[in-house]
C-alpha positions in Angstrom: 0.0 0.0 0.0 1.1 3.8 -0.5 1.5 6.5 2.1 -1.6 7.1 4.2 -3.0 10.4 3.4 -3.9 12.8 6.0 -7.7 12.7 5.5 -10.0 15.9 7.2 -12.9 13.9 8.4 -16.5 14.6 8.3 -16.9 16.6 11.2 -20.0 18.4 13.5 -19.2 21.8 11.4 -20.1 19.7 8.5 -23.2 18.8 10.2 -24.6 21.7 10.9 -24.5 22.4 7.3 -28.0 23.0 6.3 -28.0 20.5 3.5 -31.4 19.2 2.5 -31.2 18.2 -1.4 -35.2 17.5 -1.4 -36.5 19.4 1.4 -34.8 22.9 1.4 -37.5 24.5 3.4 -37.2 22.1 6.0 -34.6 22.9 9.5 -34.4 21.5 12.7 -35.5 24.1 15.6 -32.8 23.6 17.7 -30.7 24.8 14.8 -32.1 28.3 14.0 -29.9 30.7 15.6 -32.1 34.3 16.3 -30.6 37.3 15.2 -27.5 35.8 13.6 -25.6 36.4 9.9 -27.2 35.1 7.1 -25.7 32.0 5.8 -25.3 31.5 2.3 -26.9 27.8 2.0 -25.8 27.2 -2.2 -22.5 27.9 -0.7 -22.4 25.8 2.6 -23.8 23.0 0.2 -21.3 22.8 -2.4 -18.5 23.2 -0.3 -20.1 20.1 1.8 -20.4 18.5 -1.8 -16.9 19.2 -2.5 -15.6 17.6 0.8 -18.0 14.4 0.0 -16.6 14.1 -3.8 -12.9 14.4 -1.8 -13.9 11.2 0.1 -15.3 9.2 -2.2 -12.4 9.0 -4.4 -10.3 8.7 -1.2 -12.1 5.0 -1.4 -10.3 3.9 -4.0 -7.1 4.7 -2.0 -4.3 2.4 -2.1 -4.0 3.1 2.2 -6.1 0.9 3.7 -6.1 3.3 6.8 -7.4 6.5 4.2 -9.6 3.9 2.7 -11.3 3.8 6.1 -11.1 7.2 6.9 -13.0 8.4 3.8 -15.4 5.3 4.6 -16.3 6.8 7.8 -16.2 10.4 7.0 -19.1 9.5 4.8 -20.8 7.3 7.3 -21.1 10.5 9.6 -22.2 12.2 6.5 -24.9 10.4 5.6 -26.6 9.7 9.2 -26.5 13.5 10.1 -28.0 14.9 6.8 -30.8 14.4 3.9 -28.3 13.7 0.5 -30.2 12.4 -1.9 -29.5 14.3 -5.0 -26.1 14.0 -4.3 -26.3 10.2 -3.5 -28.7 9.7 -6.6 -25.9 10.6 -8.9 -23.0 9.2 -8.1 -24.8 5.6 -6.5 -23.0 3.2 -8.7 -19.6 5.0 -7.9 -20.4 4.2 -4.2 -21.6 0.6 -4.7 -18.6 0.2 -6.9 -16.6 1.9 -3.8 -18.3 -0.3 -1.2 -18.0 -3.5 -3.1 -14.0 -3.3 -3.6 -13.9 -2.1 0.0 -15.6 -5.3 1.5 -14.6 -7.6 -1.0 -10.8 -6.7 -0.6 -10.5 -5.3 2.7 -9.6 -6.1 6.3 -11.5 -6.7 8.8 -12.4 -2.7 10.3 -12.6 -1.7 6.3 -15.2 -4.2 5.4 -17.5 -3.0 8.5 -17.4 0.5 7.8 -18.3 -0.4 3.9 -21.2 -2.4 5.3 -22.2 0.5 7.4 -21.8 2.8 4.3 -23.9 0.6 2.6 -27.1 0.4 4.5 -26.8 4.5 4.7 -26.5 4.4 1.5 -30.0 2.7 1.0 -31.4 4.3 4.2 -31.0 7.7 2.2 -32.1 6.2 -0.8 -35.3 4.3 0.2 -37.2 1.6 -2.3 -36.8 2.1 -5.5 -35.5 0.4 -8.7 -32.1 2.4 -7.6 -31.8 0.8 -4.2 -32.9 -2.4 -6.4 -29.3 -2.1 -8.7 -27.3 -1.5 -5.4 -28.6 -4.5 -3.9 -28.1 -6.8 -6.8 -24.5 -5.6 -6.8 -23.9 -6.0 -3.1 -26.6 -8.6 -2.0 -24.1 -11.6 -3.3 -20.9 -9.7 -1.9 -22.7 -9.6 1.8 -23.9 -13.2 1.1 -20.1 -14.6 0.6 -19.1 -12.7 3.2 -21.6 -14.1 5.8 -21.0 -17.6 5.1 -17.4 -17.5 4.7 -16.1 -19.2 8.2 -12.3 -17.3 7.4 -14.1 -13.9 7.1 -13.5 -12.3 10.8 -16.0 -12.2 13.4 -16.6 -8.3 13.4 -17.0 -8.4 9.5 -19.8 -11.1 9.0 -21.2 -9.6 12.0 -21.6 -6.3 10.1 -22.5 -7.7 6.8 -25.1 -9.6 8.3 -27.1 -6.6 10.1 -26.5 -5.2 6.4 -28.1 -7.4 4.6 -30.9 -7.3 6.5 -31.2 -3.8 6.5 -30.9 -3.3 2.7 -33.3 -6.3 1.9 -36.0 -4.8 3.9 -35.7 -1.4 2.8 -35.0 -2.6 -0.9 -36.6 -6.2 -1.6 -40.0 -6.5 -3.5 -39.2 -9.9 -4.9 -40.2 -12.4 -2.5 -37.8 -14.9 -3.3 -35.2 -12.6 -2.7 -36.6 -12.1 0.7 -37.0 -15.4 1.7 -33.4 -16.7 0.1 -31.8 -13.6 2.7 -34.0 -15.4 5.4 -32.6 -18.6 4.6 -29.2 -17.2 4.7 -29.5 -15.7 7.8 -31.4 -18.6 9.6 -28.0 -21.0 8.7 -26.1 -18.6 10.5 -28.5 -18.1 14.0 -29.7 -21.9 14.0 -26.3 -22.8 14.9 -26.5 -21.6 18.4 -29.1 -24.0 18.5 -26.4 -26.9 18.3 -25.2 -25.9 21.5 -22.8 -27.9 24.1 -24.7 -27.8 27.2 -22.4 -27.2 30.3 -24.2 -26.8 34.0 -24.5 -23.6 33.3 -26.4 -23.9 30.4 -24.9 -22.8 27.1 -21.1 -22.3 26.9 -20.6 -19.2 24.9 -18.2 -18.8 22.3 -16.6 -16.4 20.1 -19.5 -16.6 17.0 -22.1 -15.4 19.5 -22.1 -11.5 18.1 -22.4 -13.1 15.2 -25.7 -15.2 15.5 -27.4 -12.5 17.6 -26.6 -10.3 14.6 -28.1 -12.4 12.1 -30.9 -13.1 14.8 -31.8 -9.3 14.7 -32.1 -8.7 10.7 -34.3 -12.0 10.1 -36.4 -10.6 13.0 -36.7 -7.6 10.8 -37.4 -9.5 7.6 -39.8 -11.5 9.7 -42.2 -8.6 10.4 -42.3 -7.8 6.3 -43.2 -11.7 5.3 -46.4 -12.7 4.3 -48.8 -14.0 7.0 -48.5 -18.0 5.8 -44.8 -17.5 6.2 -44.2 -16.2 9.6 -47.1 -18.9 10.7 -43.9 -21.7 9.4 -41.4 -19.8 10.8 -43.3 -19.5 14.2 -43.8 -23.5 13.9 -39.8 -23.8 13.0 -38.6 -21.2 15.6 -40.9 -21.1 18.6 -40.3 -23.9 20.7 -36.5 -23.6 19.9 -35.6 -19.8 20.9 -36.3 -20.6 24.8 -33.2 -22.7 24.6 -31.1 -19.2 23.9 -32.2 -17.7 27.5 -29.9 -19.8 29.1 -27.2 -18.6 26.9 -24.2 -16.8 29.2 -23.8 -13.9 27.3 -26.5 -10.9 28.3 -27.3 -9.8 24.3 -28.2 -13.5 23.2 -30.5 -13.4 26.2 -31.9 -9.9 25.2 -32.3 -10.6 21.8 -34.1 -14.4 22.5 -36.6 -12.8 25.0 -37.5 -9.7 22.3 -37.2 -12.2 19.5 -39.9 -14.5 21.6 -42.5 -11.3 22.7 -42.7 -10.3 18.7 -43.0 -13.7 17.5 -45.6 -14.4 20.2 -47.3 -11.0 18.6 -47.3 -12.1 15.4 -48.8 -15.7 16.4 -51.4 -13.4 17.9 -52.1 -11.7 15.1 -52.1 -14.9 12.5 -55.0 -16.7 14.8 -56.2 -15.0 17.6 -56.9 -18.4 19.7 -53.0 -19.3 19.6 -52.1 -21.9 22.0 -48.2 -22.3 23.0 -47.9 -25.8 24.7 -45.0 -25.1 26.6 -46.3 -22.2 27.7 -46.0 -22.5 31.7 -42.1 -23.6 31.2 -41.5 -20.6 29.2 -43.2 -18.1 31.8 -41.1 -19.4 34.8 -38.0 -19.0 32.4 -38.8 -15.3 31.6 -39.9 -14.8 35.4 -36.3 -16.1 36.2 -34.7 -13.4 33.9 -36.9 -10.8 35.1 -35.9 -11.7 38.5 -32.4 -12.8 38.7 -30.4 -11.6 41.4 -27.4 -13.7 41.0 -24.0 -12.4 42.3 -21.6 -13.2 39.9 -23.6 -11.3 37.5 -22.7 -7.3 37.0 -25.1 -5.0 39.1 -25.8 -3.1 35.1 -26.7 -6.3 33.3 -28.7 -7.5 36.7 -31.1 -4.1 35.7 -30.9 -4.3 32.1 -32.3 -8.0 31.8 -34.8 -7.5 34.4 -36.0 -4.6 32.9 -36.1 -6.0 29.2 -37.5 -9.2 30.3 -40.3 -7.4 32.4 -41.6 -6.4 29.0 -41.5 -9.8 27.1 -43.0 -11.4 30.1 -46.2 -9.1 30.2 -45.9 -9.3 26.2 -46.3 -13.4 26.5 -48.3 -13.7 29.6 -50.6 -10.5 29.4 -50.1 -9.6 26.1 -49.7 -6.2 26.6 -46.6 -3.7 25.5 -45.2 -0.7 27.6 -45.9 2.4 25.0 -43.2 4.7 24.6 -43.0 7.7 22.8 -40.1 9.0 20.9 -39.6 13.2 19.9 -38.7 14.4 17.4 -38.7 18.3 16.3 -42.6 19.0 16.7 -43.4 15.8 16.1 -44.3 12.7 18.4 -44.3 9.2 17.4 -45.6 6.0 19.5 -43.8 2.9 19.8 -47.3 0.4 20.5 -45.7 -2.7 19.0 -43.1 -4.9 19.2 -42.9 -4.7 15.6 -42.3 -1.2 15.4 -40.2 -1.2 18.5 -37.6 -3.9 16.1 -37.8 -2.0 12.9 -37.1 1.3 15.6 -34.2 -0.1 16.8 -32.7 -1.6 13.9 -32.8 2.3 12.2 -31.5 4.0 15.6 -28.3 1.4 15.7 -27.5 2.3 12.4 -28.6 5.9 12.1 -27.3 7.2 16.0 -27.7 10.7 17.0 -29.1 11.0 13.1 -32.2 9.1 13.6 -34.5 12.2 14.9 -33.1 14.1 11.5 -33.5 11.2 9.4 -37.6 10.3 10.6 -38.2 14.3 10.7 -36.6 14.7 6.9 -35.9 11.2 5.3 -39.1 10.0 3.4 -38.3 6.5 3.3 -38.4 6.3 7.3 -41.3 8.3 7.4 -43.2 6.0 5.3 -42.0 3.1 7.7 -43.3 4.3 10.7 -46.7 6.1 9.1 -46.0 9.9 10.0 -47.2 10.9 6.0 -45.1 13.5 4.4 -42.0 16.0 6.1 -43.7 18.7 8.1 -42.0 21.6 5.9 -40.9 24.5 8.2 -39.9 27.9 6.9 -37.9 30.5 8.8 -40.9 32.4 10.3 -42.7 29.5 11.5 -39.5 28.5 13.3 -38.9 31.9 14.9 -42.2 31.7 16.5 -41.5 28.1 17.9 -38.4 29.4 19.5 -38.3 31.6 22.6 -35.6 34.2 23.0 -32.9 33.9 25.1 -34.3 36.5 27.7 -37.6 35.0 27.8 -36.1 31.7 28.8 -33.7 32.8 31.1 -37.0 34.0 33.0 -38.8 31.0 32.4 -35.6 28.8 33.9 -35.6 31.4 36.9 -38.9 31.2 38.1 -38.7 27.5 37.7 -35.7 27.5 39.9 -37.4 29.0 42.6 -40.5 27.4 42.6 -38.7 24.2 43.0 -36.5 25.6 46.1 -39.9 26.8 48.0 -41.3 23.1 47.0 -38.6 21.4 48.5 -38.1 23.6 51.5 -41.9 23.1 51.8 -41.0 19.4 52.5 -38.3 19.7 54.6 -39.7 22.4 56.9 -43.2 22.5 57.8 -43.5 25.9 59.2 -42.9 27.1 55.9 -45.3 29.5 54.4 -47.6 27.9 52.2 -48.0 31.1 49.5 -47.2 31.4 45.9 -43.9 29.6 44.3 -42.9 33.1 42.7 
């Protein structure tokens, strides 16, 4: 390889770029500044275009290091802003990037090309676009899946991307179930477990199966209903075996795999009877539970509170709402389903992932919140109070909260007004 070149990479500056190719009216709230310079966006936008352009031919890089620089530069690009213009014309440069990346690559290269790629169809959406991409790298991430000399981190990665890009992508159903198939040879095999006392000895593949658990989950909640009723029948009364598994994430993702399959059942025939059903409520009682010492006190109160959930989701059938912000939007997570297909997004997306479901139409399609609440610059200086006003607002607050508390603390205290 050549000399590593010294690569700028995307940073929060960039970020803060007002860059939105199909929605130019549209601006996060938080991001209006009152009273300040005017910026010129054409500019902002093709110097951010000029930096991208700089690290997609940085991809082709005979570094490995620059190579995976420019891969994540773009990474932090793409999950902080709306690109699609952008992306739309130079897609087949990036797949062609991506491919040569994975396919060539070490290890940390090949996961941040996986990473770029589901962006990459994340910003996209479905389309006969995403369609070409996926045909391109569908078989790449398949080889690389399979292939037992592949490292761990890498197979891990491709797998969560081949999920990712089939469900965003797919409309042919044989593709779908053929990624299903692919994924289910990887997961089953924590199946074929050595039992120890303990249970089941863990080993160093287990990031891998969980990962390829998680994305045919996801596929799962797009198949057709006589499909998920056999894979319920092939998966059901096997997936309690993984909550004895020693490491915490197999556990997690078993139980939640286990509340939305029990959801689904639900919803295929609404008189579903699971035989073993008694066993499996004592297990996820267990879980919920557990108090054992030699267990970290932070993965004691993670599991107990995730397998609170799946236990009321099996026994009661009910699922803890929670509701997610965004802008001046709300959305509800009421479903396991959603709560999945939410999860799998935010892993990928981070900090981006209130952008991406106020801007990215794809996401918003997803998750049924219609089309980008456009914002102009007046409607947004009326949503945000000035500084002065707030500094009031966060006074009075302040004191009310001290007269509260000395209120409990000393009952002689005059009971008046807070302010």
């Amino acid at each position: 390889g050549g000399q590593p070149r010294n690569v700028q990479p995307f940073s929060d500056e960039d970020a803060s770029i007002e860059t939105m190719s199909h929605c130019s009216g549209f601006s996060d709230p938080a991001s209006f500044t009152e009273d300040g310079p005017e910026v010129d966006e054409e500019a902002t936008q093709e110097d951010l275009e000029y930096k991208l352009k700089g690290f997609i031919d940085l991809t082709l890089d005979k570094s490995a290091k620059t190579r995976q620089a420019a891969l994540e530069s773009l990474k932090s690009a793409f999950s902080s802003k709306i690109l699609y213009e952008f992306i739309m014309e130079r897609r087949m440069t990036l797949a062609d990037s991506i491919e040569r990346c994975i396919k060539k690559g070490k290890s940390d290269e090949q996961c941040a090309a996986a990473g770029l790629a589901c962006l990459l169809c994340v910003q996209m959406g479905s389309g006969i676009e995403s369609e070409e991409i996926f045909k391109t790298l569908g078989p790449v991430l398949k080889k690389i899946v399979c292939d037992g000399t592949a490292s761990i981190q890498a197979r891990q990665a491709c797998a969560t991307c081949l999920g990712i890009c089939c469900f965003i992508v797919t409309d042919d159903i044989t593709e779908l179930y053929s990624t299903m198939e692919c994924l289910e040879n990887i997961f089953t095999k924590a199946y074929q477990r050595d039992r120890d006392t303990n249970g089941v000895s863990s080993t160093h593949n287990t990031v891998l199966h969980i990962s390829a658990l998680l994305a045919w989950t996801l596929l799962l909640t797009i198949c057709p209903m006589n499909e998920v009723k056999k894979k319920i029948e092939m998966h059901l009364h096997k997936l309690p075996s993984l909550l004895s598994c020693d490491d915490l994430n197999m556990r997690i993702a078993a139980g939640e795999t286990l509340a939305l399959l029990f959801e689904l059942a639900r919803e295929t025939d609404a008189d579903f009877f699971y035989e073993d059903m008694e066993l499996l409520t004592e297990k996820l009682r267990a879980l919920a539970t557990d108090g054992n010492k030699h267990r970290a006190k932070v993965d004691k109160r993670k599991q107990r509170s995730v397998f609170r959930d799946v236990l009321r989701a099996v026994e009661e059938r009910d699922f803890p709402t929670e509701m997610v912000k965004f802008g001046p939007e709300r959305m509800y997570i009421d479903c396991w389903v959603k709560k999945q297909t939410y999860d799998t997004f935010k892993e990928i997306l981070g900090s981006g992932m209130q952008y991406h479901l106020q801007a990215n139409d794809f996401l918003r399609n997803v998750f049924e919140l219609g089309p980008p609440v456009m914002l102009d610059a007046a409607a947004l200086k009326t949503m945000k109070i000035s500084r002065f006003e707030r500094h009031l607002y966060n006074s009075a607050a302040f004191k009310a909260r001290t007269k509260a508390r000395s209120k409990c603390r000393d009952k002689r205290a005059d009971v008046g007004e807070f302010f």
